[in-house]
Structure formats: C-alpha cells, structure tokens
N, CA, C and O atoms as a printed pandas DataFrame, in Angstrom:
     atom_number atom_name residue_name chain_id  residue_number  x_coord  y_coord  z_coord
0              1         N          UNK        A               1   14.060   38.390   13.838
1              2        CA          UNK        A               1   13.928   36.960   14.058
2              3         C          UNK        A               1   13.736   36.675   15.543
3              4         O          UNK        A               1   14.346   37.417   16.313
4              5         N          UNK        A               2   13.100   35.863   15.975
5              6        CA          UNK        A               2   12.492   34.912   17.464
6              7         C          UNK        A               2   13.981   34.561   17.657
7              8         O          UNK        A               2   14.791   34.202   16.802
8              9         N          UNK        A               3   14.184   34.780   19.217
9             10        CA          UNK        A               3   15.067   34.520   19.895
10            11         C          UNK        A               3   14.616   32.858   19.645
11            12         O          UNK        A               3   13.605   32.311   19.203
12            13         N          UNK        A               4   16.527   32.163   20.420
13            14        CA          UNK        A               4   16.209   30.713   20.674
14            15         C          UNK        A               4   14.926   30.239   21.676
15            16         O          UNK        A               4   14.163   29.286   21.516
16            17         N          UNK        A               5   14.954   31.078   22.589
17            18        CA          UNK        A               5   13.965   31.230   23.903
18            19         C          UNK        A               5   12.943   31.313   23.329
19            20         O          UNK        A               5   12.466   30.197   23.126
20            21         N          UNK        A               6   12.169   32.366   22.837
21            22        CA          UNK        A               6   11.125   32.386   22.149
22            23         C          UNK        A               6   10.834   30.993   21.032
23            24         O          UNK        A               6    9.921   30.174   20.928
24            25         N          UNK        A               7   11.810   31.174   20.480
25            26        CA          UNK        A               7   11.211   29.353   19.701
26            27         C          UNK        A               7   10.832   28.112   20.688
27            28         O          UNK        A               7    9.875   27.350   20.547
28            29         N          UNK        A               8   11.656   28.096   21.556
29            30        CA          UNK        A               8   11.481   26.735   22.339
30            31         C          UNK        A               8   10.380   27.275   22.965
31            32         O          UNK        A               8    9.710   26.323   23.367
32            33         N          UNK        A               9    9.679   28.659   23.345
33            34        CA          UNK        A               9    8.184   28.377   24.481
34            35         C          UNK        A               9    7.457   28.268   23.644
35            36         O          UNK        A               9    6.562   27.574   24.125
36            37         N          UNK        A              10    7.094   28.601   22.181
37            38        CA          UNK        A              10    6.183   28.564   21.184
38            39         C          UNK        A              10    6.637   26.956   21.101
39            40         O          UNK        A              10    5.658   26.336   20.686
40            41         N          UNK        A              11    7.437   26.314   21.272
41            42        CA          UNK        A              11    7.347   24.949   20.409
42            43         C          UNK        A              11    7.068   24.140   21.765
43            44         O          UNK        A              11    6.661   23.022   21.448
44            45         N          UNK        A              12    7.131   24.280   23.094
45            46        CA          UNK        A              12    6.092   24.006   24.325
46            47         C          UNK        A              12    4.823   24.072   24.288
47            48         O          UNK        A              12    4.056   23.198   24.694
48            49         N          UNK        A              13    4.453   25.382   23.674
49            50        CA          UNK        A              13    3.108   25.700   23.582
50            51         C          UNK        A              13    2.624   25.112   22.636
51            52         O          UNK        A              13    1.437   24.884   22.865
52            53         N          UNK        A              14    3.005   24.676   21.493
53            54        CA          UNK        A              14    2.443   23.831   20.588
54            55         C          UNK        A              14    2.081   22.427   20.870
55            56         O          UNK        A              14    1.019   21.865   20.606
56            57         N          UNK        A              15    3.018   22.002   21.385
57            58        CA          UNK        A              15    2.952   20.539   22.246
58            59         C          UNK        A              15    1.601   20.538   23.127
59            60         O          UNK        A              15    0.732   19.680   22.973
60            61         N          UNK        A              16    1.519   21.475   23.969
61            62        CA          UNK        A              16    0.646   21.447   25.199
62            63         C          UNK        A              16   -0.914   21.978   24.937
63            64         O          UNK        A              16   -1.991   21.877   25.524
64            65         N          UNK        A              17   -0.266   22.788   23.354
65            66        CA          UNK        A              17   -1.924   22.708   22.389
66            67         C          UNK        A              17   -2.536   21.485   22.206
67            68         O          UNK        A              17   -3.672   21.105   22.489
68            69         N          UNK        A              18   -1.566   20.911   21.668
69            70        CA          UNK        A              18   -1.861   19.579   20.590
70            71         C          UNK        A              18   -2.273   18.395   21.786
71            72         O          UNK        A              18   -3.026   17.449   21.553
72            73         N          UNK        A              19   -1.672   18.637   22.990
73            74        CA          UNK        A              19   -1.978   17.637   23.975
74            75         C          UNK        A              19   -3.546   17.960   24.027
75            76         O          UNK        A              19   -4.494   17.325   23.566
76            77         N          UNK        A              20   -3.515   18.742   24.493
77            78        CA          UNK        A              20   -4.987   19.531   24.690
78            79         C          UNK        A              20   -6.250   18.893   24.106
79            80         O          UNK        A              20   -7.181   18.277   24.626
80            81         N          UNK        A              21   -5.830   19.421   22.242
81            82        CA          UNK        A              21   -6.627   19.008   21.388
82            83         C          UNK        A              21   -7.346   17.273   21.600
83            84         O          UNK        A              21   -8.449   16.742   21.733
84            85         N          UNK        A              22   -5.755   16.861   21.515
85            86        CA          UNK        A              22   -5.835   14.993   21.869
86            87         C          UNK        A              22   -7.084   14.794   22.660
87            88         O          UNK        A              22   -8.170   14.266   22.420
88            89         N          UNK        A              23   -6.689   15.248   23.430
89            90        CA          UNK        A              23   -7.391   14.850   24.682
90            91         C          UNK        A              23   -8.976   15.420   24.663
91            92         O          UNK        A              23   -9.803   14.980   25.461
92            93         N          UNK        A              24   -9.264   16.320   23.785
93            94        CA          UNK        A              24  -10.469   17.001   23.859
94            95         C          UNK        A              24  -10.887   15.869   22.331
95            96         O          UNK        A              24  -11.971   15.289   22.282
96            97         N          UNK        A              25  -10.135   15.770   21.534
97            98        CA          UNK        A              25  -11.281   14.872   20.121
98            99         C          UNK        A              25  -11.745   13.400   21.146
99           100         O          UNK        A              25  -12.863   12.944   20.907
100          101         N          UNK        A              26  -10.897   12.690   22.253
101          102        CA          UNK        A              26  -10.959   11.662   22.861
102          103         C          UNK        A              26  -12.633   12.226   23.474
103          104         O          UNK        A              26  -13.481   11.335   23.452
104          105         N          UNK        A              27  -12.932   13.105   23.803
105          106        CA          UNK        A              27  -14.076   12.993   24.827
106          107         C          UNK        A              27  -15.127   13.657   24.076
107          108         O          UNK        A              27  -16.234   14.022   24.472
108          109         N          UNK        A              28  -14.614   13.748   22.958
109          110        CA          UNK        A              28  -15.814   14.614   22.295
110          111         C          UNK        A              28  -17.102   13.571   21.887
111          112         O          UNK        A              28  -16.830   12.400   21.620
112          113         N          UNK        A              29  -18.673   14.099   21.846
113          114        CA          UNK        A              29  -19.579   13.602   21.636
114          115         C          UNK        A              29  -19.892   13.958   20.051
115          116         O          UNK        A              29  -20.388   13.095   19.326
116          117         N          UNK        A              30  -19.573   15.284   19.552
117          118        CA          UNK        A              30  -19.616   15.427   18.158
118          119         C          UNK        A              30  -18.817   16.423   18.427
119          120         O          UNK        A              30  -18.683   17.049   19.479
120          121         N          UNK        A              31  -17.826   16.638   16.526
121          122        CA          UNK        A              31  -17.337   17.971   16.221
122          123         C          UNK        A              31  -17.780   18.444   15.588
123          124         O          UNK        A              31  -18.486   17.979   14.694
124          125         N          UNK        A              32  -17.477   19.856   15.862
125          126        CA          UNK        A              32  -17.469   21.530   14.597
126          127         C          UNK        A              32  -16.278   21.811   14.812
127          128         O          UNK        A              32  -15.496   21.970   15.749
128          129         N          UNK        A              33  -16.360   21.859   12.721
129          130        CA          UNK        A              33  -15.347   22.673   12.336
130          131         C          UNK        A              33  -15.641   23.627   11.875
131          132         O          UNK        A              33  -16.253   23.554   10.810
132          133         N          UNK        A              34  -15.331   25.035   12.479
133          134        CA          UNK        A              34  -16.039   26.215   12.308
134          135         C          UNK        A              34  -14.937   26.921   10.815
135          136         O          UNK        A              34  -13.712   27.004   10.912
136          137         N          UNK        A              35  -15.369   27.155   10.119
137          138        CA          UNK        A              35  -14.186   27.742    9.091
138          139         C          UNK        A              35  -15.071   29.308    8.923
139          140         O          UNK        A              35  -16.132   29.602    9.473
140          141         N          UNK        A              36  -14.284   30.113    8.029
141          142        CA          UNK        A              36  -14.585   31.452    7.875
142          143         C          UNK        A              36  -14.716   31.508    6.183
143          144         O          UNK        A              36  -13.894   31.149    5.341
144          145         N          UNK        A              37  -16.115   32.118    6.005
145          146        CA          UNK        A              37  -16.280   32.517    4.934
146          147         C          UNK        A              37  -15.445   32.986    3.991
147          148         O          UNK        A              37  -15.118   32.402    2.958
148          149         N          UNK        A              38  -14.956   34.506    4.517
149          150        CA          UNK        A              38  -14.322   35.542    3.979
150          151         C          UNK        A              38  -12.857   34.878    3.475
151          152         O          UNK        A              38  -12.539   35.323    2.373
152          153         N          UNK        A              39  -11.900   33.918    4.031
153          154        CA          UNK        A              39  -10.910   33.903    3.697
154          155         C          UNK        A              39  -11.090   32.592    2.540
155          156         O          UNK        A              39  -10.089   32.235    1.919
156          157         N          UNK        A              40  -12.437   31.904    2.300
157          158        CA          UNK        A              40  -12.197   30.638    1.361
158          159         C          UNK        A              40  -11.456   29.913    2.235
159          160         O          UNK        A              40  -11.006   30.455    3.245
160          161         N          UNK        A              41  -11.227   28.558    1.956
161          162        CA          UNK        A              41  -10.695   27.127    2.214
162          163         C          UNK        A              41   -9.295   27.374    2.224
163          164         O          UNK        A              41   -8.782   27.821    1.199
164          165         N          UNK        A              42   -8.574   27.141    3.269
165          166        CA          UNK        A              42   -7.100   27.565    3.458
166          167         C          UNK        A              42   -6.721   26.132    3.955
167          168         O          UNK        A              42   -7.430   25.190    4.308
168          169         N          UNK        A              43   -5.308   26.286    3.860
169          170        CA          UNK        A              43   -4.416   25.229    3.783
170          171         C          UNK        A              43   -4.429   24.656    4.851
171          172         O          UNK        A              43   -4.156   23.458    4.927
172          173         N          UNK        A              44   -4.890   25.721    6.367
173          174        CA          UNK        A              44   -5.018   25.141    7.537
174          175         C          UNK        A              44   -6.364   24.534    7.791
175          176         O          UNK        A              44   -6.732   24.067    8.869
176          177         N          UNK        A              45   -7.125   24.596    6.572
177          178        CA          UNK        A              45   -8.347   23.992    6.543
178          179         C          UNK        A              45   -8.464   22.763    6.253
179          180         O          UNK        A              45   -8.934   21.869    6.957
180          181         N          UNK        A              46   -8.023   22.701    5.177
181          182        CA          UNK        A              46   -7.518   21.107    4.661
182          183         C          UNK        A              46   -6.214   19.786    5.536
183          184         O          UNK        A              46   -5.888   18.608    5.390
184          185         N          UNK        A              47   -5.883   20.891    6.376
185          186        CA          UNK        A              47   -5.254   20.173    7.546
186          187         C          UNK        A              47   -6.086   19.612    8.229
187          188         O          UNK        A              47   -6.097   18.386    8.336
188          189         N          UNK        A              48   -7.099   20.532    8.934
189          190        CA          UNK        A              48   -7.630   20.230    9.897
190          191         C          UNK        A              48   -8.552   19.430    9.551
191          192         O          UNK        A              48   -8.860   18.567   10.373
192          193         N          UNK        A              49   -9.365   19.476    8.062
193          194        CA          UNK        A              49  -10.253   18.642    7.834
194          195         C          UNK        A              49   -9.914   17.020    7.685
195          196         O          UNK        A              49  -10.607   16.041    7.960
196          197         N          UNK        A              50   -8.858   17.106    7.257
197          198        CA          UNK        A              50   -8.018   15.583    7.041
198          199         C          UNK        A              50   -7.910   14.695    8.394
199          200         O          UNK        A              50   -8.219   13.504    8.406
200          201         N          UNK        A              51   -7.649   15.085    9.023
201          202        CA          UNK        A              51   -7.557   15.071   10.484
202          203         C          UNK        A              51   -9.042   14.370   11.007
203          204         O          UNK        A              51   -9.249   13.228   11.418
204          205         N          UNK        A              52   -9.861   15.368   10.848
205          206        CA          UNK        A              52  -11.207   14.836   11.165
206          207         C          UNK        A              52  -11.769   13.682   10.837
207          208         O          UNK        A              52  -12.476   12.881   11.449
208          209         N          UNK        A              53  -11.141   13.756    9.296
209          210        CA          UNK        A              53  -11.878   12.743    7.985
210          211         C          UNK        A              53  -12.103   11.163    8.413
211          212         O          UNK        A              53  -12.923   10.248    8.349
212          213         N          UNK        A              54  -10.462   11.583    9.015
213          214        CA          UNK        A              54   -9.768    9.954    9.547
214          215         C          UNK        A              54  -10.789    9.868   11.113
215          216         O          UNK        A              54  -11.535    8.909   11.312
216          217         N          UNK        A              55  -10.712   10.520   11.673
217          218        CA          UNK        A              55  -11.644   10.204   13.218
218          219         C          UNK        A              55  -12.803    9.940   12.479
219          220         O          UNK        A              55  -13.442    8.992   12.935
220          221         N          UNK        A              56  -13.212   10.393   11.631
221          222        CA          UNK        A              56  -14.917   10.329   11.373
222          223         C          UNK        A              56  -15.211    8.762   10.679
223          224         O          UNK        A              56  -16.233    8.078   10.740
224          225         N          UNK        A              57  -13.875    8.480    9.991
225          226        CA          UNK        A              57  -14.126    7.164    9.271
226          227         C          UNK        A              57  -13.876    6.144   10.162
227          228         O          UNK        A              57  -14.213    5.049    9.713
228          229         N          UNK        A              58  -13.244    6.115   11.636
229          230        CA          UNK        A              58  -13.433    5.228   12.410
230          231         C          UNK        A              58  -14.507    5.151   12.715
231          232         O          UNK        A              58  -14.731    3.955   12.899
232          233         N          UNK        A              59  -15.882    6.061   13.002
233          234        CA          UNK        A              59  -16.979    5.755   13.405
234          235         C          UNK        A              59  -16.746    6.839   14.946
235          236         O          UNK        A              59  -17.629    6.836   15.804
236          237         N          UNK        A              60  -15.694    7.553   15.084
237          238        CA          UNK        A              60  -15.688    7.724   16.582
238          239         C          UNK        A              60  -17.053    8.767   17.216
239          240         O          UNK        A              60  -17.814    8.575   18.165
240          241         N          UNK        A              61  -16.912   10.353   15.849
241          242        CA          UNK        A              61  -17.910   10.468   16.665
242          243         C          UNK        A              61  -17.879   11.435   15.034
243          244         O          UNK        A              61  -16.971   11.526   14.209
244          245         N          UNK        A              62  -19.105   11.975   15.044
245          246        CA          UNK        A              62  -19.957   12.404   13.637
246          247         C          UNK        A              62  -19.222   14.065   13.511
247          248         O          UNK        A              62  -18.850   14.584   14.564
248          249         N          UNK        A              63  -19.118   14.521   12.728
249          250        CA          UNK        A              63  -18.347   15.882   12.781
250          251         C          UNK        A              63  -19.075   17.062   11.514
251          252         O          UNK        A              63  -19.107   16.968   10.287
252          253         N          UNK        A              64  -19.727   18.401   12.672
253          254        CA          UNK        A              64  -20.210   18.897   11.482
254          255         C          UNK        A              64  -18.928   20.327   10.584
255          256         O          UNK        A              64  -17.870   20.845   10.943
256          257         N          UNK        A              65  -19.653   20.433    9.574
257          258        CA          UNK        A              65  -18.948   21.479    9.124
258          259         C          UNK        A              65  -19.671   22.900    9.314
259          260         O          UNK        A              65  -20.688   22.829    8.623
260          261         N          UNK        A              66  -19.628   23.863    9.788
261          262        CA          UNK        A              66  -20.126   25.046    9.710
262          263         C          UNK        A              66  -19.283   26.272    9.375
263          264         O          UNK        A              66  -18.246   26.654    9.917
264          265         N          UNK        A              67  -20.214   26.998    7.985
265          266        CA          UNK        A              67  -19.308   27.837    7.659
266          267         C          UNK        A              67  -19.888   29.332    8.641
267          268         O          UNK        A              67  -21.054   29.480    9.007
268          269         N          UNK        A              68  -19.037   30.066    8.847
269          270        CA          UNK        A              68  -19.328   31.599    9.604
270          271         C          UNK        A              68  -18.972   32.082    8.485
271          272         O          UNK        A              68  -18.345   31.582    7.551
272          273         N          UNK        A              69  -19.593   33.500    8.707
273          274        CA          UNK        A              69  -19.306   34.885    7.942
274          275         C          UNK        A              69  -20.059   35.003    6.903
275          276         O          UNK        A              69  -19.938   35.998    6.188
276          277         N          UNK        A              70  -20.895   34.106    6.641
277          278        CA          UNK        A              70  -21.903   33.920    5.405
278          279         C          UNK        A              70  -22.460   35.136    5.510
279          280         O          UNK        A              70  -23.443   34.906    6.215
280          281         N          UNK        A              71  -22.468   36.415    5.234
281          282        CA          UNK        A              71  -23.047   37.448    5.574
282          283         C          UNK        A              71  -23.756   38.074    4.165
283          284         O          UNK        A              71  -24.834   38.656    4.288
284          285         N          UNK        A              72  -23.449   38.011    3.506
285          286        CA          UNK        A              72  -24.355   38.290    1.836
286          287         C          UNK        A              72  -24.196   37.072    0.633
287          288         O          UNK        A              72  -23.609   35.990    0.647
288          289         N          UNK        A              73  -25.022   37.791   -0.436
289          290        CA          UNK        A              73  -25.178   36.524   -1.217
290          291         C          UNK        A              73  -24.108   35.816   -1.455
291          292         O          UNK        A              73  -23.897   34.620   -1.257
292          293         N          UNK        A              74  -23.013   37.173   -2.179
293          294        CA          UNK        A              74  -22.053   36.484   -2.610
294          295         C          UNK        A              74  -21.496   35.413   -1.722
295          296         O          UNK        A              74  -21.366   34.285   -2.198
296          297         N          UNK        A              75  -21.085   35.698   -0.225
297          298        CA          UNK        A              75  -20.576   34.834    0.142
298          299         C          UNK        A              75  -21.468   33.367    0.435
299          300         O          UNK        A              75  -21.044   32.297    0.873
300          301         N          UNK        A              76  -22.671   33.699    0.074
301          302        CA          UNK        A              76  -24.035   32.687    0.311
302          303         C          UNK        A              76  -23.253   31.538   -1.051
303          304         O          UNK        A              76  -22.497   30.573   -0.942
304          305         N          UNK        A              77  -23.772   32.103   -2.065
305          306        CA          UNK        A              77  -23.187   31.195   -3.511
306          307         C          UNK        A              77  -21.415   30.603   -3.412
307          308         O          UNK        A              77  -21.049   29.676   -4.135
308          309         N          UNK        A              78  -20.573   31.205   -2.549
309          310        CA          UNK        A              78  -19.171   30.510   -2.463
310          311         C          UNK        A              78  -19.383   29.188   -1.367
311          312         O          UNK        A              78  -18.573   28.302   -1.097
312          313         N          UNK        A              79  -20.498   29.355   -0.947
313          314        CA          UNK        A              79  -20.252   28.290    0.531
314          315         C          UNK        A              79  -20.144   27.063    0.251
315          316         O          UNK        A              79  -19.883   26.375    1.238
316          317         N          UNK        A              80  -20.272   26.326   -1.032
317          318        CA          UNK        A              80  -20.150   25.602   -2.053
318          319         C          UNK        A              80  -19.116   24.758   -1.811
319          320         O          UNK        A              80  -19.034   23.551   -1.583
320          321         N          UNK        A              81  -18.139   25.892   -1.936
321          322        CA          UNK        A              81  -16.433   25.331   -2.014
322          323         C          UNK        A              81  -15.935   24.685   -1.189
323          324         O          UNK        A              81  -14.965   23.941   -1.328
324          325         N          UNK        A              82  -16.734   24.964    0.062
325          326        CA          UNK        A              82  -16.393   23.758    1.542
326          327         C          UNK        A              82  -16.556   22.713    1.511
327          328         O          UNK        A              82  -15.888   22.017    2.276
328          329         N          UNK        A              83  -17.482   22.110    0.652
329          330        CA          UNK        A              83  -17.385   20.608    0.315
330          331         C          UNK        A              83  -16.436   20.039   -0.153
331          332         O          UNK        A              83  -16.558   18.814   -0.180
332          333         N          UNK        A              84  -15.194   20.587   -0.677
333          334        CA          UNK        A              84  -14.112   19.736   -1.092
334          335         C          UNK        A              84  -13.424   19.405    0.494
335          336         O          UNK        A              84  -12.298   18.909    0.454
336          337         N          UNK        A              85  -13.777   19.547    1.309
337          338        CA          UNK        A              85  -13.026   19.596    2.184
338          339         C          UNK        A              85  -13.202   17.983    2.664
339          340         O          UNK        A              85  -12.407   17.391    3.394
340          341         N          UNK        A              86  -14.513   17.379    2.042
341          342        CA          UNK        A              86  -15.107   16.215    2.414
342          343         C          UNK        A              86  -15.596   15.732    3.577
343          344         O          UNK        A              86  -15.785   14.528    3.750
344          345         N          UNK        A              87  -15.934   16.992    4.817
345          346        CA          UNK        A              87  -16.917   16.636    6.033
346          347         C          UNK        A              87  -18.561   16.713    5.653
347          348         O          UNK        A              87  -19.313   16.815    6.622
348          349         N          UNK        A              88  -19.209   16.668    4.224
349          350        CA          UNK        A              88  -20.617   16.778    4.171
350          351         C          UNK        A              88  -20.588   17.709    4.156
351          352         O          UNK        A              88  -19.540   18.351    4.206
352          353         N          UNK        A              89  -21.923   18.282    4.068
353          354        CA          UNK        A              89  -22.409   19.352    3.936
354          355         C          UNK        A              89  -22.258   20.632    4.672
355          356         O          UNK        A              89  -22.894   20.731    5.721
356          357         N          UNK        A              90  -21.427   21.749    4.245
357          358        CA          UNK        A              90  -21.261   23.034    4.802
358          359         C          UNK        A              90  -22.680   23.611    5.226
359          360         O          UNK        A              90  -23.510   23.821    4.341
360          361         N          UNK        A              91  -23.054   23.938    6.888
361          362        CA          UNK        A              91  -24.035   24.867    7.199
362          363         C          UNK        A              91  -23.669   25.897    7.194
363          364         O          UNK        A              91  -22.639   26.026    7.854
364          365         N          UNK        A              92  -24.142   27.053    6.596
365          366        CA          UNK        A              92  -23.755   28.593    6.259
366          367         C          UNK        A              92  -24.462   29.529    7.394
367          368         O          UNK        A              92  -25.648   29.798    7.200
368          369         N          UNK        A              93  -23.926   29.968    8.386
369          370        CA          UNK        A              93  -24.151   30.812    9.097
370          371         C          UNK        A              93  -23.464   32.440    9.699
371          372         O          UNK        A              93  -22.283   32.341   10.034
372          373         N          UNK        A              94  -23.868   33.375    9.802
373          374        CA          UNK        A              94  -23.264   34.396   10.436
374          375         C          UNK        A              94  -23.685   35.204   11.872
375          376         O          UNK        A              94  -24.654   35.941   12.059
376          377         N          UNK        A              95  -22.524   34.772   12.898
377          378        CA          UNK        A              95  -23.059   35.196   14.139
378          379         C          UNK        A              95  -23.278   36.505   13.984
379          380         O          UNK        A              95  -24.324   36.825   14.549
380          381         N          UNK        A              96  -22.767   37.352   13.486
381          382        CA          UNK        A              96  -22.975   38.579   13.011
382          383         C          UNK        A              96  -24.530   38.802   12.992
383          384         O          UNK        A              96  -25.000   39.380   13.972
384          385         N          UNK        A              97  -25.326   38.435   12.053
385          386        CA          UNK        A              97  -26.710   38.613   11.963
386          387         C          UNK        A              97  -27.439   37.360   12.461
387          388         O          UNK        A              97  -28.378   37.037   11.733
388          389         N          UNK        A              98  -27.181   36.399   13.774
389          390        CA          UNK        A              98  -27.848   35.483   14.181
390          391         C          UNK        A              98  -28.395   34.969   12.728
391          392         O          UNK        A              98  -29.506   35.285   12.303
392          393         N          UNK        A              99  -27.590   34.239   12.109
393          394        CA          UNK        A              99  -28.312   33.312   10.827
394          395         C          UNK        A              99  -27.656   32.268   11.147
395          396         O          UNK        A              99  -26.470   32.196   11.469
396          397         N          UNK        A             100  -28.714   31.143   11.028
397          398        CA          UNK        A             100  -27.887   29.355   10.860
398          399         C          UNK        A             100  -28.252   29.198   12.171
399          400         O          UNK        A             100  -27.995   28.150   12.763
C-alpha cells in the first residue's frame, strides 16, 4: 500500500493536472479525443467524453473524436462502437501505418 506521503503528492498532482486541463479546454480552438482501438470504449472514456459533451453543447468549441490503433479489419468493423460515446463520428486512424 502507498504511503500517506505518496497519497497526498499523487492527490497534488491530480489537482495540478486537472488545473492544467481547465485551463487548456478554456483556450482551446477545437478538441481531440484520441481513444485506442485495441482496448474498446472504457470507463475512462465515457468520463472523458461526458465532459466534452457538456463543453460542446455550450457551443464553446467543436470536438473531434479520433480513434488510433485501427490497424486491421477487424479493428476497422469495431470502430463503430465509439459512437455511443456521442462526440459524432469516430475517425479511424493508425499512426502506426500513417492511416487517417
């Protein structure tokens, strides 16, 4: 188990993430949300997309979705599933083979 010490700089560092973040959706001109093929739609996905959903429905600034790791069919035919996430349309790309 994480010392007390160790919890409190991780829970600094979280703060001074999240400040971060703040401050970076404030100046942003558009977002990407980059998600990963291989692992499917994870819970920290649906966090983060929720998050967006609400900035995007103010009008603040347009937000794309791009999936990575699209690297064969199969994962071509799952890219699908990113639309529940409700940012529009998943672009399927893999830096791997410069695709997208």
């Amino acid at each position: 188990l994480p010392s007390a010490a160790q919890c409190a700089m991780g829970a600094s560092l979280q703060s001074a993430v999240e400040a971060q973040v703040r401050t970076a959706l404030g100046e942003a001109s558009v977002l990407l949300m980059l998600v990963d093929a291989s692992c499917g739609v994870t819970a920290a996905d649906e966090d983060v997309a929720k998050a967006l959903r609400a900035l995007r429905a103010r009008g603040d600034v347009p937000v794309v979705l791009a999936v990575n790791k699209v690297d064969n069919e199969s994962r071509a035919r799952e890219v699908h599933e990113f639309w529940q996430l409700g940012l529009g349309e998943p672009w399927p790309l893999s830096a791997y083979h410069g695709l997208g």
